[in-house]
N, C-alpha and C positions, 0 to 999 in steps of 0.2 A: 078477620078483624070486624066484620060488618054482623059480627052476630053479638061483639060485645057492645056496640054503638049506644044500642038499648039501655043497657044498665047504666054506662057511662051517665050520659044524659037524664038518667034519673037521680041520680045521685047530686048531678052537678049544679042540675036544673030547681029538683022538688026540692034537696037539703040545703042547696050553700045558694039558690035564688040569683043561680048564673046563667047567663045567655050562652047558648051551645050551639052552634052551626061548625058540622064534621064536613073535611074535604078527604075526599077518600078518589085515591087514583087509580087507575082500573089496572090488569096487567102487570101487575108489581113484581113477578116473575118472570115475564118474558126474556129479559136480557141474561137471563141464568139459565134457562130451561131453551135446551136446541131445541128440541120440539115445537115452544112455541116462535120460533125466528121469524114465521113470517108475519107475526102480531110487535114485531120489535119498532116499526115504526107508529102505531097506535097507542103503544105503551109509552116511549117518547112522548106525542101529542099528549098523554092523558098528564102525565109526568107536568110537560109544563104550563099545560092548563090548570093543574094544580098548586103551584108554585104561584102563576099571577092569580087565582084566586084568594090565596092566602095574603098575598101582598095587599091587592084591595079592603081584605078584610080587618088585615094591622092596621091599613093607614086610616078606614073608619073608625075604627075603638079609636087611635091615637087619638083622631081630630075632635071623637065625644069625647076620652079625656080631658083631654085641653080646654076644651067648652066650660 
């Protein structure tokens, strides 16, 4: 995912003149892959530190909308 980030962000940013800030969660395989089980609770953490970042971030735009 983190190699398309780049282009995303150019397109979004230089052509359509949008603010772009990516949340990316780390471990996004752990809970599928035995291999990695003992990264399954880091992956969790990452998981929902990701989720209340995301949430900060809606309710920002929302509240600049609203302004």
């Amino acid at each position: 995912f983190e190699f398309v980030t780049n282009y995303v962000e150019k397109v979004l940013t230089g052509m359509l003149g949008a603010e772009v800030d990516f949340i990316v969660p780390e471990l996004t395989l752990a809970p599928m892959k035995e291999e990695l089980a003992e990264l399954r609770p880091l992956a969790q953490a990452s998981r929902e530190k990701a989720f209340e970042d995301a949430d900060v971030k809606a309710k920002a735009l929302a509240a600049r909308l609203a302004a």
